[in-house]
SELO-244388 format. One record per residue: residue number from 1; residue in one letter; z, y, x of N, C-alpha, C in turn. Coordinates in steps of 0.02 Angstrom, whole numbers, plus 50000, padded with zeros to 5 digits. Layout:
BEGIN
<r NUM,"A",<Z,Y,X>,<Z,Y,X>,<Z,Y,X>>,
...
end
This chain:
BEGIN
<r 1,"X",<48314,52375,54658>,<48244,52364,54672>,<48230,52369,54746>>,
<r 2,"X",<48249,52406,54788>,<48254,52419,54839>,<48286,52368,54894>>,
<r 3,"X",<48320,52328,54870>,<48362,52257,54904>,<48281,52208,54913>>,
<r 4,"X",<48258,52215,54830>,<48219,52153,54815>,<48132,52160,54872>>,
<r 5,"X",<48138,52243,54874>,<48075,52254,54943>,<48095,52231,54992>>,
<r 6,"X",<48166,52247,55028>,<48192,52219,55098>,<48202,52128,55098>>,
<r 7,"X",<48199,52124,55049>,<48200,52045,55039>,<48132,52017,55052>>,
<r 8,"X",<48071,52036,55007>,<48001,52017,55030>,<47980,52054,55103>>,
<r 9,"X",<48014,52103,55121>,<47978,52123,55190>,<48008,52096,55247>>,
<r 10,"X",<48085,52059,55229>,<48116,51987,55270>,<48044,51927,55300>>,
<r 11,"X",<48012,51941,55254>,<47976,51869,55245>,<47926,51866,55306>>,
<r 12,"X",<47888,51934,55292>,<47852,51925,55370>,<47899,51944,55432>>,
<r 13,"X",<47942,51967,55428>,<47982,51982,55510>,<47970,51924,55557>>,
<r 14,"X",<47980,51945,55606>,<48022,51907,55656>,<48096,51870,55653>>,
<r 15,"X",<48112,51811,55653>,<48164,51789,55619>,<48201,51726,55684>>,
<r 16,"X",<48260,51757,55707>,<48307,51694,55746>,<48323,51642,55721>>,
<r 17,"X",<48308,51593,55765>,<48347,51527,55759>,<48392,51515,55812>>,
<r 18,"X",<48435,51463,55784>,<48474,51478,55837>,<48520,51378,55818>>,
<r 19,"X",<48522,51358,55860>,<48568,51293,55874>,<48613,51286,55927>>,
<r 20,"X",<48674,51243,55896>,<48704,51222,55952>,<48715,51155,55978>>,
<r 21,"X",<48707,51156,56035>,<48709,51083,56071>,<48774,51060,56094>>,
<r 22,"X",<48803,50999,56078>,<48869,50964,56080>,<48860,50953,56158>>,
<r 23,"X",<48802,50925,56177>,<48822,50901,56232>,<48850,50933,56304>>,
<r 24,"X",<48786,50986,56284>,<48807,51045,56356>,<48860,51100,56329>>,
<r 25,"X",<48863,51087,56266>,<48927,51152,56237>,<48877,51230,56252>>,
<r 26,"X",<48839,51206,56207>,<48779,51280,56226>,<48749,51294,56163>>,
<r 27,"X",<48740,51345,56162>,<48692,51379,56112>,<48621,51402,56125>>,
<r 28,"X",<48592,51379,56079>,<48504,51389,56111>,<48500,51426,56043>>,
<r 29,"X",<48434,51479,56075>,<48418,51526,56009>,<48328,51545,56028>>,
<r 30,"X",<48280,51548,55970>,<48208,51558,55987>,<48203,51609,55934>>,
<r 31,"X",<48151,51658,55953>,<48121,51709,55906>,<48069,51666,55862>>,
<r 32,"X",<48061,51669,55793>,<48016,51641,55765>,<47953,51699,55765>>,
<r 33,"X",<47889,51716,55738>,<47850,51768,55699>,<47879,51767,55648>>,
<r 34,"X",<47888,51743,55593>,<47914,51718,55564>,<47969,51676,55514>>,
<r 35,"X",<48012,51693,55466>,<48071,51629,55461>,<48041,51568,55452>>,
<r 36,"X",<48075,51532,55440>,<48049,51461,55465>,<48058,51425,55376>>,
<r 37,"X",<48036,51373,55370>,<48038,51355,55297>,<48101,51373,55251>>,
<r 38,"X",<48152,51350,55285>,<48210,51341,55249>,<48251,51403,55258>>,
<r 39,"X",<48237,51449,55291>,<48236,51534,55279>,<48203,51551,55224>>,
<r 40,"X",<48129,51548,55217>,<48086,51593,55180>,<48110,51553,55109>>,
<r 41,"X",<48142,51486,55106>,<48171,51472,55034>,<48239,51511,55006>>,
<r 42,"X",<48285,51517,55058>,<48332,51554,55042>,<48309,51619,55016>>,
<r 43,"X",<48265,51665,55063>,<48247,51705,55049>,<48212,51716,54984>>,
<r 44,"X",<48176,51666,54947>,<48154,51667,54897>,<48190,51673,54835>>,
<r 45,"X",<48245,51636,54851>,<48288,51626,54803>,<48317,51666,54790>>,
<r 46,"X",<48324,51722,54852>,<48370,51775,54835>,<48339,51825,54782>>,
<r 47,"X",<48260,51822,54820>,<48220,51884,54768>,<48235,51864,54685>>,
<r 48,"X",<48212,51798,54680>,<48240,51763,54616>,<48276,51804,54592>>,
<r 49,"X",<48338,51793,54599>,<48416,51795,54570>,<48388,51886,54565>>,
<r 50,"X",<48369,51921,54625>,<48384,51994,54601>,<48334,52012,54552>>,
<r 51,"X",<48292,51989,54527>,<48220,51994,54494>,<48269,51976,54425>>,
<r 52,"X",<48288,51918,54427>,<48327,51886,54358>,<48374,51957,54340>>,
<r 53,"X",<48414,51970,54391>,<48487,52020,54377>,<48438,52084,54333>>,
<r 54,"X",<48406,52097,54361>,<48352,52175,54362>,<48334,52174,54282>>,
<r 55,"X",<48291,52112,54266>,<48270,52093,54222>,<48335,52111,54174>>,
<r 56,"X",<48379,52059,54176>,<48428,52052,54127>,<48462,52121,54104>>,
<r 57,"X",<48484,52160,54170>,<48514,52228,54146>,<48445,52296,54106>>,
<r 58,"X",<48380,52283,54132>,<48340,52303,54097>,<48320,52283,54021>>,
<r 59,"X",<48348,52221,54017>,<48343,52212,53908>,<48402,52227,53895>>,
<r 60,"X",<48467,52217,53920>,<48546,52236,53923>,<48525,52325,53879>>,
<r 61,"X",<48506,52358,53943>,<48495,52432,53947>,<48440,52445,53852>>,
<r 62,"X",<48404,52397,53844>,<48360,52424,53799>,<48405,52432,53745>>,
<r 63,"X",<48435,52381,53731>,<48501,52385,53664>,<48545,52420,53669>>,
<r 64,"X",<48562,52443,53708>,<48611,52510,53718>,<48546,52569,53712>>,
<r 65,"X",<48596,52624,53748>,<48557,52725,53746>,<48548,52714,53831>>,
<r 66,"X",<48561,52686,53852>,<48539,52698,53928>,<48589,52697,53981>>,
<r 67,"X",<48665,52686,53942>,<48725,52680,53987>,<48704,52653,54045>>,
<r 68,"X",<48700,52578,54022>,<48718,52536,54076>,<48668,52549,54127>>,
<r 69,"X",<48601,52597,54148>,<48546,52603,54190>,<48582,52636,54223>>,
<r 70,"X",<48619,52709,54169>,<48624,52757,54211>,<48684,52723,54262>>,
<r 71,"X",<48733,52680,54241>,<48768,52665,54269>,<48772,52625,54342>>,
<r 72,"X",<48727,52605,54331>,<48704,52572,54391>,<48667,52602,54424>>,
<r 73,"X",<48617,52660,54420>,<48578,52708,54457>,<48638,52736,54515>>,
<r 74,"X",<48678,52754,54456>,<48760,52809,54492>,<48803,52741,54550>>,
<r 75,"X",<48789,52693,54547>,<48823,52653,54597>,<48794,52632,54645>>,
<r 76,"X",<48698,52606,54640>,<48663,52613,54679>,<48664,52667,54748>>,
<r 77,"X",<48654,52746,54728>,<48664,52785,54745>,<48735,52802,54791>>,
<r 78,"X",<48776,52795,54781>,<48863,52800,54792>,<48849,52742,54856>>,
<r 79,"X",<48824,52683,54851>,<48814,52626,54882>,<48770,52653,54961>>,
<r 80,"X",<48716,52675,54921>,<48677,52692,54991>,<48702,52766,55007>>,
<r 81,"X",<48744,52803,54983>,<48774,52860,55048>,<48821,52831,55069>>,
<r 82,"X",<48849,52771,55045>,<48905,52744,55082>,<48888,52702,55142>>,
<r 83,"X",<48816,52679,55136>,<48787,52630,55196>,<48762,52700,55236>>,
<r 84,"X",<48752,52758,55232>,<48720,52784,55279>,<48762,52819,55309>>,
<r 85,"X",<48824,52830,55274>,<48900,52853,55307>,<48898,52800,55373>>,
<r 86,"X",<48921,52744,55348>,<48934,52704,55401>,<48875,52703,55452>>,
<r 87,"X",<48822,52686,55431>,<48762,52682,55488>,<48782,52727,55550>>,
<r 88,"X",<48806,52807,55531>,<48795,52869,55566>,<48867,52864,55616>>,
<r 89,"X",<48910,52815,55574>,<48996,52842,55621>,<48974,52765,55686>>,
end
């Protein structure tokens, strides 16, 4: 659930573009406000898919005793002390 906030709070950021030009052998890059259309679709799509996953393991979870939540709570977790390990080294 926590992916799927950083995913909608993607949406208003500030967002790079960035091209490269053949001719001068250069790379040009602009700050948007913004992502630009074909960002904020990707981005959409992503919330999609995690909204769908969420969904699915939440009726998954109802037919079972609660394994598969807890199971994924316990990897969630494991996941983000493992991102905040690294953040810190």
């Amino acid at each position: 659930m926590a992916q799927i906030e950083e995913l909608k709070a993607m949406q208003a950021q500030p967002y790079r573009v960035f091209a490269y030009n053949h001719r001068d052998d250069s790379w040009s890059e602009h700050m948007l406000p913004t992502p630009d259309a074909k960002a904020l679709q990707a981005i959409s799509i992503a919330i999609g898919i995690r909204v769908d996953k969420v969904l699915q393991l939440m009726r998954f979870d109802e037919k079972d005793n609660g394994a598969a939540r807890a199971a994924i709570l316990d990897l969630m977790d494991t996941l983000r002390e493992d991102g905040e390990k690294g953040a810190k080294s």
